[in-house]
C-alpha positions as CSV (number, residue, x, y, z in Angstrom):
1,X,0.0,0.0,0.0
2,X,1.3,3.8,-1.0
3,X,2.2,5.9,2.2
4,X,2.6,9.3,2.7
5,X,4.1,10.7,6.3
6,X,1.8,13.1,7.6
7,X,3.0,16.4,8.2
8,X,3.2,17.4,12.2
9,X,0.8,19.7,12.6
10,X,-1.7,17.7,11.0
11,X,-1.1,14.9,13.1
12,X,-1.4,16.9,15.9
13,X,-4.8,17.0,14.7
14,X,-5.6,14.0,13.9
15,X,-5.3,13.2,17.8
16,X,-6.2,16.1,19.2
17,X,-9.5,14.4,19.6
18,X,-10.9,14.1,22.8
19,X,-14.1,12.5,24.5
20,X,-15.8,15.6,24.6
21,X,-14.5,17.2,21.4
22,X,-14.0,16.2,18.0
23,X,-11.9,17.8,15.2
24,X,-14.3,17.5,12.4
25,X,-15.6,20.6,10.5
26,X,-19.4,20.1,9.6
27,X,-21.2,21.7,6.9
28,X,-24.6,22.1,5.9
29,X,-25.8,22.9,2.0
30,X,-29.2,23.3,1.5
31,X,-30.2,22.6,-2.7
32,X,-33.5,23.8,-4.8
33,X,-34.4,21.4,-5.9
34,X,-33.4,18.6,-4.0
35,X,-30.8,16.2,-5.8
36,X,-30.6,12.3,-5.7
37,X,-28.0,10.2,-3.6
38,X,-26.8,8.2,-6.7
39,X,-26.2,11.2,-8.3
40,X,-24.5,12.7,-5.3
41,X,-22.0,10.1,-5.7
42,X,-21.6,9.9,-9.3
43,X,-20.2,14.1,-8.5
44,X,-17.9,12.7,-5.0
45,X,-16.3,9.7,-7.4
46,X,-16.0,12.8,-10.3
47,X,-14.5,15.3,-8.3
48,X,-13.7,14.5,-4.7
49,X,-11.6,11.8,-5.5
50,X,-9.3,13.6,-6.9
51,X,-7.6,14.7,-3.9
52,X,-5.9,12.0,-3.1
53,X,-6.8,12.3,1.1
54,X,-10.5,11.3,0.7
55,X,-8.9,8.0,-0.6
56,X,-6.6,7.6,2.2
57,X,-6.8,6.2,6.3
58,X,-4.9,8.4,8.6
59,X,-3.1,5.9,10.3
60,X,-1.1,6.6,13.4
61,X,1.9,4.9,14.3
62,X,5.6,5.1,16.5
63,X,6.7,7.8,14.5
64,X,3.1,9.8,14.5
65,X,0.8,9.2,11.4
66,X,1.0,8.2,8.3
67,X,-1.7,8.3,4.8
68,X,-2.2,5.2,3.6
69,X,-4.4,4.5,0.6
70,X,-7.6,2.6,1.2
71,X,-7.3,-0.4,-1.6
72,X,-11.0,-1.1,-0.3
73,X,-12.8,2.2,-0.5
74,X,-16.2,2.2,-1.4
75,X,-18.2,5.4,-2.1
76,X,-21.3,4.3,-0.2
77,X,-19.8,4.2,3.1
78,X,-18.9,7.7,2.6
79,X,-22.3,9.2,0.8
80,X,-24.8,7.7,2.6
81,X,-28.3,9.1,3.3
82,X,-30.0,10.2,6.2
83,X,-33.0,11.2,7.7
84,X,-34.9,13.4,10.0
85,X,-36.6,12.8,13.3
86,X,-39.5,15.1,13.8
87,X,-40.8,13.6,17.2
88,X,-41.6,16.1,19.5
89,X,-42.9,18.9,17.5
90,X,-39.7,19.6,15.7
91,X,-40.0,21.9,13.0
92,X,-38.2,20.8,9.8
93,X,-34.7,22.6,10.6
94,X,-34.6,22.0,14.4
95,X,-34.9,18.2,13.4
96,X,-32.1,19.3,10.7
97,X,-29.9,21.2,13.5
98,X,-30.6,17.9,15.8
99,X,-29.3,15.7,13.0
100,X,-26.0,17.8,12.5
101,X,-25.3,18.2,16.5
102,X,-25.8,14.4,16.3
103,X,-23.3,13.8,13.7
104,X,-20.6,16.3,15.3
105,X,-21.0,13.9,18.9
106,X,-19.9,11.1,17.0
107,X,-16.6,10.4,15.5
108,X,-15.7,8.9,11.6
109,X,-14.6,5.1,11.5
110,X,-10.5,5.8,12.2
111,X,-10.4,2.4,9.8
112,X,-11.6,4.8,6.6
113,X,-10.9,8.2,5.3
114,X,-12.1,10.2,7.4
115,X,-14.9,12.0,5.4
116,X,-18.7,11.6,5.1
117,X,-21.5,13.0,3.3
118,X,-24.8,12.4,4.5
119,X,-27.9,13.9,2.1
120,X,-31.5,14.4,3.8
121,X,-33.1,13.8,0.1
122,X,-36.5,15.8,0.8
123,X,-36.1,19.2,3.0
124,X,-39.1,21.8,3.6
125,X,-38.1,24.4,5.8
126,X,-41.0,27.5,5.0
127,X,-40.5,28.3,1.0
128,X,-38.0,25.9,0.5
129,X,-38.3,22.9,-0.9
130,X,-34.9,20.7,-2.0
131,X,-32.6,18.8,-0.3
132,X,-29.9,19.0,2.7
133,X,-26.8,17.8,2.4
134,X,-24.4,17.8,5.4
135,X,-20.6,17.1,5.0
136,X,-18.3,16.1,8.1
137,X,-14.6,16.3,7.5
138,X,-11.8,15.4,9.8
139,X,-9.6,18.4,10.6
140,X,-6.6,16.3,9.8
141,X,-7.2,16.7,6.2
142,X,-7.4,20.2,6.2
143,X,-8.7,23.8,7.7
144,X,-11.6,25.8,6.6
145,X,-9.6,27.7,3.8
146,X,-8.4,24.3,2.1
147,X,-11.7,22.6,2.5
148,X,-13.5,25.7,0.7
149,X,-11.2,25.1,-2.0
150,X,-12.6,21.3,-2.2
151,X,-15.9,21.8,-1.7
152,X,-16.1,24.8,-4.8
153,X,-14.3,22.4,-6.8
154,X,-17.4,19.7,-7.0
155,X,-19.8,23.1,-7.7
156,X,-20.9,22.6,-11.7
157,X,-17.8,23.9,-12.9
158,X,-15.5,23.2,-10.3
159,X,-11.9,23.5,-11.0
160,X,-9.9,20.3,-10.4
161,X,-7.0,20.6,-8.0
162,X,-4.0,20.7,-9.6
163,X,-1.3,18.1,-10.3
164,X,1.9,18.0,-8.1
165,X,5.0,18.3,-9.7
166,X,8.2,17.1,-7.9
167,X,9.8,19.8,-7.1
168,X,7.2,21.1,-5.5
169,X,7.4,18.1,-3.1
170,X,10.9,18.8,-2.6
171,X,10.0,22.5,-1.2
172,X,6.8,21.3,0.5
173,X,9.4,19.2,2.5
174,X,12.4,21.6,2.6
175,X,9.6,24.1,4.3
176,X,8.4,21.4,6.8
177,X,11.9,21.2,7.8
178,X,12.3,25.0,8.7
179,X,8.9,25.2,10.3
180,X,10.3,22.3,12.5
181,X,13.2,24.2,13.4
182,X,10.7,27.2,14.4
183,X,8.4,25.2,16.6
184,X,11.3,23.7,18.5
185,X,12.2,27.3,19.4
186,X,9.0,28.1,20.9
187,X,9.1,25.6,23.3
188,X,12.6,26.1,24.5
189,X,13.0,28.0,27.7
190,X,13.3,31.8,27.4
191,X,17.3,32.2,27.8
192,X,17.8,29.8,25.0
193,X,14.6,31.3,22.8
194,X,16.4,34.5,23.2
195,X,19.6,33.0,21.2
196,X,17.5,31.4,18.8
197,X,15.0,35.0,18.2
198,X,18.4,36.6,17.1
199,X,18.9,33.5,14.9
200,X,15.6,34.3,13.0
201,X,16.9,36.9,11.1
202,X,19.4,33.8,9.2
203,X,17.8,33.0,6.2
204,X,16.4,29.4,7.0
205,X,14.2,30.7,8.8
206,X,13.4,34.2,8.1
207,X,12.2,32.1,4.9
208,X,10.5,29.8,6.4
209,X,8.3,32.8,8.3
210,X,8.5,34.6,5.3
211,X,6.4,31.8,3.5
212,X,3.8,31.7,6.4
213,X,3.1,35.4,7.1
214,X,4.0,37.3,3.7
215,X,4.2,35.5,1.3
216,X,4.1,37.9,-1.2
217,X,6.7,40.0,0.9
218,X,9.8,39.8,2.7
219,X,9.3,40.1,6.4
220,X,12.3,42.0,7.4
221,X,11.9,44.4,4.8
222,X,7.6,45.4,5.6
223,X,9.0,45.1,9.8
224,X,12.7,45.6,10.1
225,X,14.9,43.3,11.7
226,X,15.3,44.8,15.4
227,X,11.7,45.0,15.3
228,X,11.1,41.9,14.2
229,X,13.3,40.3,17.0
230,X,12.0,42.3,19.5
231,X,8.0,41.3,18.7
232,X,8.7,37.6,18.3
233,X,9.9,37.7,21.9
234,X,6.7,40.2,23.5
235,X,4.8,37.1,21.4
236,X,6.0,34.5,22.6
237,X,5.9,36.1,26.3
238,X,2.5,36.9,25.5
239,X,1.2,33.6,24.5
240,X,3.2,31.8,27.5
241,X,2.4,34.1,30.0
242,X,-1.7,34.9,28.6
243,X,-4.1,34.4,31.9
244,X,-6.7,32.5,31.5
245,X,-10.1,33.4,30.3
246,X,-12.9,35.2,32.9
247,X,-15.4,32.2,34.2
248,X,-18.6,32.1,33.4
249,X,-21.8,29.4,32.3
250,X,-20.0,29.5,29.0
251,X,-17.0,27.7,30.5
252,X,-16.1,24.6,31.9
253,X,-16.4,20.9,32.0
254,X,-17.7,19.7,28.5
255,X,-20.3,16.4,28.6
256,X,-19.8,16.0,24.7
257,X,-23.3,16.1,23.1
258,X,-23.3,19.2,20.5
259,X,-26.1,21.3,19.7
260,X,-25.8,23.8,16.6
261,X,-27.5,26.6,15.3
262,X,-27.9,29.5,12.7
263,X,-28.9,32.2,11.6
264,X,-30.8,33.7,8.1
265,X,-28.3,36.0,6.5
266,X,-27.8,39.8,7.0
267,X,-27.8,42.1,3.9
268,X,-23.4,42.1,3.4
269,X,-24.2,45.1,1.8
270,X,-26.0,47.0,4.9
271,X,-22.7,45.1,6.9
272,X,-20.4,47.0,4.8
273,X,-22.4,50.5,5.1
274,X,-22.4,50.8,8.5
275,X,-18.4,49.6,8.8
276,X,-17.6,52.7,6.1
277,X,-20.2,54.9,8.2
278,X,-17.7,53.8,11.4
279,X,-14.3,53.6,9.9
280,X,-14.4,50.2,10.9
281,X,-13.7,46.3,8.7
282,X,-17.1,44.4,8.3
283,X,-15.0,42.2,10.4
284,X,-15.2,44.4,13.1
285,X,-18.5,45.0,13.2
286,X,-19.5,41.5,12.9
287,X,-17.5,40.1,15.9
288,X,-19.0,43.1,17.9
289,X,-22.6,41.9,16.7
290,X,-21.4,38.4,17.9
291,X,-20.1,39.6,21.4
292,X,-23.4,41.6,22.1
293,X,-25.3,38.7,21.3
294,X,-23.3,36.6,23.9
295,X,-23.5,39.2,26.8
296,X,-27.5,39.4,26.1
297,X,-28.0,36.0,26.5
298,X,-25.6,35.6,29.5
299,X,-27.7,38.5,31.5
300,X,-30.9,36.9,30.3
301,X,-29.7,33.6,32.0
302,X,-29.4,36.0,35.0
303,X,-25.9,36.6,34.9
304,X,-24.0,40.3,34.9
305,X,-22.0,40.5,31.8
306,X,-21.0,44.0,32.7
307,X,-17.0,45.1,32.6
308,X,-16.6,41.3,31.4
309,X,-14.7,39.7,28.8
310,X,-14.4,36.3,26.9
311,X,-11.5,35.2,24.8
312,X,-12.2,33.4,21.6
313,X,-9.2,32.0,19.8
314,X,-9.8,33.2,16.1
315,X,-7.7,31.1,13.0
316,X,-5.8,33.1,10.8
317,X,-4.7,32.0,7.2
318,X,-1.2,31.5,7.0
319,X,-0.7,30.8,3.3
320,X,-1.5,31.7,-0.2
321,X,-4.8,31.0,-1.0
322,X,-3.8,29.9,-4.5
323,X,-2.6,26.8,-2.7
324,X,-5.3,25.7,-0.8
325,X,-5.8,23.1,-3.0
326,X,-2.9,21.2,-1.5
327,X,-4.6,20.7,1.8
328,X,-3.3,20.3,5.2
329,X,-3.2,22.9,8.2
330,X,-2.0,26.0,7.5
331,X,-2.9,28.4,10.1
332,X,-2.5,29.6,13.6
333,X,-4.2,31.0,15.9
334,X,-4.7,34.8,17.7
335,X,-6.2,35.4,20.8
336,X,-8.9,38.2,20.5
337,X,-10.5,39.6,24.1
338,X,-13.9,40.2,22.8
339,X,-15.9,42.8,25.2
340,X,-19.1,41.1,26.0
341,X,-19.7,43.7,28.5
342,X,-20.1,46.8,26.8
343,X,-23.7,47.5,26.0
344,X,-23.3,50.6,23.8
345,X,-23.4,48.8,20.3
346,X,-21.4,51.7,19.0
347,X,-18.9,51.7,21.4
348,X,-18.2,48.0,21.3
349,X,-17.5,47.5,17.9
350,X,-14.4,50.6,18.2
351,X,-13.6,48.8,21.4
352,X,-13.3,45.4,19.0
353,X,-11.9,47.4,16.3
354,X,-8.9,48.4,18.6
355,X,-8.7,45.0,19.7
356,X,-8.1,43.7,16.5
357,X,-5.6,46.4,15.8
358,X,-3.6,45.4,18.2
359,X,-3.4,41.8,16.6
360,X,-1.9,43.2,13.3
361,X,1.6,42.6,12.5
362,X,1.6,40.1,15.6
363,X,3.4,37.1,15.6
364,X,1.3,35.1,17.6
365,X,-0.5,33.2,15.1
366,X,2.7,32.2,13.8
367,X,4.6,30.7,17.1
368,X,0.7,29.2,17.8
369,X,1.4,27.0,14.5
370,X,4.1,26.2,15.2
371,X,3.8,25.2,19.1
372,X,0.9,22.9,17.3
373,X,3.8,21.4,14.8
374,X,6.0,20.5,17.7
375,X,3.3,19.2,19.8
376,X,2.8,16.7,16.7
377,X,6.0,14.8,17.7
378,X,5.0,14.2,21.3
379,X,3.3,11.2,22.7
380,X,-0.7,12.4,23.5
381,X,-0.8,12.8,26.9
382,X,2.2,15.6,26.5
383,X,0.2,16.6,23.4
384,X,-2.7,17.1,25.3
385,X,-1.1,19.1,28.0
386,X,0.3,21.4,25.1
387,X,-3.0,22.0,23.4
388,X,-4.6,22.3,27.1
389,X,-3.3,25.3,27.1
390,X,-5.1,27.1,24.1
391,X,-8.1,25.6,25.9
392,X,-7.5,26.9,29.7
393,X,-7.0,30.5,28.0
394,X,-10.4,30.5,25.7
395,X,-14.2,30.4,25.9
396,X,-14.4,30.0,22.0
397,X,-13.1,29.4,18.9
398,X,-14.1,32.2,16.3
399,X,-13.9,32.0,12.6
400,X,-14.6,34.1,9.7
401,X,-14.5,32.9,6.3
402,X,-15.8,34.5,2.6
403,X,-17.5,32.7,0.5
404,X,-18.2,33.3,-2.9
405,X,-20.5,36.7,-4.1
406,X,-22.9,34.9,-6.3
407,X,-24.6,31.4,-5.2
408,X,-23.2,28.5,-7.1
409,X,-24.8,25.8,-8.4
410,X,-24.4,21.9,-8.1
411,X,-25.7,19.1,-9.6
412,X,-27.9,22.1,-11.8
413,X,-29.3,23.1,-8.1
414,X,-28.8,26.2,-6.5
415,X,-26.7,26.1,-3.4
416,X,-29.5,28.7,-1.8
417,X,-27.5,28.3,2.1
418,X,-24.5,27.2,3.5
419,X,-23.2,27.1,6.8
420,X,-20.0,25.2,8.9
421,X,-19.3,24.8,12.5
422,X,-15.6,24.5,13.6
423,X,-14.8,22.1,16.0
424,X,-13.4,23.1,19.9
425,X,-10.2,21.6,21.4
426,X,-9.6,20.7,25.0
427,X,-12.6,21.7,27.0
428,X,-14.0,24.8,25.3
429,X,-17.5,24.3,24.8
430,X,-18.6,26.4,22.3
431,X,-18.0,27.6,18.3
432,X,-18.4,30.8,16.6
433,X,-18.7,30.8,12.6
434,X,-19.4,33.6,10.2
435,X,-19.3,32.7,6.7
436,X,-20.6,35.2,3.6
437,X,-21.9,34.0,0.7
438,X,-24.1,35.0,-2.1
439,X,-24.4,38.7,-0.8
440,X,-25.5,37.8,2.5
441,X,-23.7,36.9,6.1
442,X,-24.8,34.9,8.4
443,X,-23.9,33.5,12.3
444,X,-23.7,30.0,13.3
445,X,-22.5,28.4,16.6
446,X,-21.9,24.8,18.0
447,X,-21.5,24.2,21.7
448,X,-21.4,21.8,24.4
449,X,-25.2,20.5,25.6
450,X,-24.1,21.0,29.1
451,X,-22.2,24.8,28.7
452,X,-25.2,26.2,26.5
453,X,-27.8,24.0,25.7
454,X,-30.2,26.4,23.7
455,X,-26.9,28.3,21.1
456,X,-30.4,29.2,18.6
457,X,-30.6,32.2,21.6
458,X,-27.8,32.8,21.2
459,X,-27.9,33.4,17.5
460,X,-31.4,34.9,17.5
461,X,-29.5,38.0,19.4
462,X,-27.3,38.5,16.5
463,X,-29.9,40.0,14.1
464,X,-31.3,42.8,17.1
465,X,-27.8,44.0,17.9
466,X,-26.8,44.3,14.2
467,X,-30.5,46.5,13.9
468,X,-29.4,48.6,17.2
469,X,-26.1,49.5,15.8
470,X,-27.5,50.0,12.2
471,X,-29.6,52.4,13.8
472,X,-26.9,54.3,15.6
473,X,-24.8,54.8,12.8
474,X,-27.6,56.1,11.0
475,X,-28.1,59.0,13.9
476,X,-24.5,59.8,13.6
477,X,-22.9,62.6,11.9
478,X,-21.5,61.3,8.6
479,X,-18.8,63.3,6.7
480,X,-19.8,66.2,5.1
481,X,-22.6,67.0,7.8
482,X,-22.9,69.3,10.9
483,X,-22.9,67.8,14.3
């Protein structure tokens, strides 16, 4: 049988798995009109299989994991269908939501790729009629930026992923290698990681960062060298020496059964107006929607979100997306302090918008990669202390990803909504997504049954605090007016 090592990082999260967490990324797509499973399959066997990692086991072993190609893969134990239970007065999508926070509790068969499509043939939810089709995908194989790339390849004119060549290989290695030599310094104590931050400006691995950060630009020439040196070390002080996150219901012990929810999109285009009306990113104003929601539903529960925070750790691309085709994980991770406290919707998002500022041209996400590349080599009880300690410092994890302007279509149906929901390590109990797509942008969470068991009010709060701080910004002065 062909086998491929697996690079550390992803085999860090291959076992990063827990019993109250798993790394899967799950996806809903909802089709008008509904499609059929054979055909469904006919498209995976088309285009999916192309990348050869839906045809391959992650298999661990001494040396940490290798891919191994299944010489008995069968398409039907991969597309398979499903259907919904409506006991209990269930509408349509909370038996649909039930269904996906079902599928998230439970792991893929370790003895098969580790992929599945499951289709609901017939779905009604209000004026739609069509089909549901909800993907789970190890993390293993790849983050949220490579598995877009997948998924838009099997859309009706889907690109197919590109061939290889061997020198690419070659650098793909000779990268790995320098990203090793990174991660090892991150771990070392502090009066040898001060040697080795005066060693990053060598070429190895001033390349090597280069590649991650920039890489359409040299590092040392956007930062400066003395800069640079001195901001690798405030990071790495930072992440080691970050306290951890403020308690509250949100936080704690995990029991492992997942609910989900989401939202109906917001206008992207009203998004957009109000961040130009506030000199803010639509990012901004987003995450400030999303910690407004959380503090409402905390004081509704009874609690006083007031002067509080809550940290999500939010994934940051650390590659060109022109090569998200080649799968794997490619990203770290920043810690933003989002101010769930602050009721002024005005004054929250420039309070997030600072925030985030303050992120920008940190190394953080960088050293987080590459503490997750080292952590790859240990045995998993070390690994798990290493990744603990992401999960001691967080509440969340918090993703935003684009999707494409216009809906696509597959199989000749229109792809009318899409959402994801990224998985948690350790014990956080809960996960933020915001994904836009066909000029719309929407919210959708998965947490822990026994940290928040109702997340839908949660998300119902999104839509009010976007209205209350559209309203705001239309009562302030814009340019060109009088006070």
């Amino acid at each position: 049988m062909a086998a491929e090592r697996m690079s550390r990082v992803d085999t860090a999260w291959l076992r990063m798995d827990n019993d109250v967490n798993l790394m899967m990324i799950v996806g809903v797509w909802l089709l008008e009109p509904g499609i059929t499973l054979a055909a469904l399959r006919e498209r995976v066997g088309e285009k999916l299989l192309k990348y050869a990692r839906f045809r391959q086991c992650a298999v661990p072993d001494m040396a940490g994991a290798a891919w191994v190609d299944d010489t008995a893969f069968e398409i039907e134990a991969h597309v398979v269908p499903a259907t919904l239970e409506r006991d209990g007065g269930r509408s349509e999508r909370q038996a649909l939501q039930a269904l996906c926070g079902e599928l998230a509790s439970t792991a893929l068969d370790p003895k098969r790729p580790r992929w599945q499509f499951h289709l609901v043939e017939r779905y009604e939810d209000g004026g739609f009629t069509g089909s549901a089709l909800v993907a789970r995908i190890h993390h293993c194989i790849g983050d949220g930026i490579a598995l877009i790339s997948v998924m838009m390849s099997i859309t009706d004119g889907g690109a197919d992923p590109p061939q290889r060549k061997p020198r690419e290989a070659e650098e793909a290695d000779e990268a790995q290698g320098e990203l090793d030599w990174l991660a090892k310094a991150v771990l070392e104590p502090f009066t040898d990681l001060t040697v080795k931050a005066i060693g990053m400006y060598g070429k190895g691995v001033s390349r090597s960062m280069d590649l991650l950060a920039h890489p359409e630009q040299s590092l040392l020439d956007t930062l400066g060298a003395a800069r640079g040196g001195a901001q690798i070390l405030a990071d790495v002080a930072a992440l080691a020496l970050m306290p951890d996150d403020s308690p509250t219901r949100l936080k704690g012990k995990p029991v492992g059964r997942k609910v989900v929810a989401w939202s109906e999109p917001l206008p992207l285009g009203e998004v957009k107006a109000v961040g130009k009306g506030l000199g803010c990113s639509v990012n901004d104003v987003l995450l400030a929607c999303a910690a407004g929601a959380i503090g409402a539903y905390l004081a509704a529960k009874g609690d006083d979100p007031a002067g509080q925070d809550i940290r999500a750790m939010v994934p940051v691309n650390l590659r060109p997306l022109e090569k998200a085709w080649q799968l794997g994980n490619r990203f770290g991770l920043a810690p933003l302090v989002l101010p769930i406290g602050i009721a002024n919707p005005v004054e929250r998002v420039y309070e997030v918008h600072r925030r985030m500022a303050q992120l920008k041209g940190s190394y953080q996400p960088l050293l987080a990669f590459a503490v997750l590349a080292l952590s790859g080599l240990f045995v998993k009880p070390v690994q798990d202390a290493v990744t603990g300690m992401f999960a001691k410092k967080a509440t969340a994890v918090m993703t935003n990803v684009p999707g494409p302007a216009v809906p696509l279509k597959f199989l000749g149906s229109t792809l009318r909504q899409t959402m994801f929901w990224v998985p948690a390590s350790g014990d956080i109990g809960m996960g933020v997504s915001i994904l836009s797509y066909g000029g719309g942008v929407q919210f959708g969470l998965v947490t822990d049954e026994r940290l928040c068991p109702d997340p839908q009010a949660i998300i119902d709060g999104f839509g009010p605090e976007f209205e209350r701080l559209l309203l705001l910004t239309l009562m302030l002065p814009w340019a060109g007016q009088e006070a």
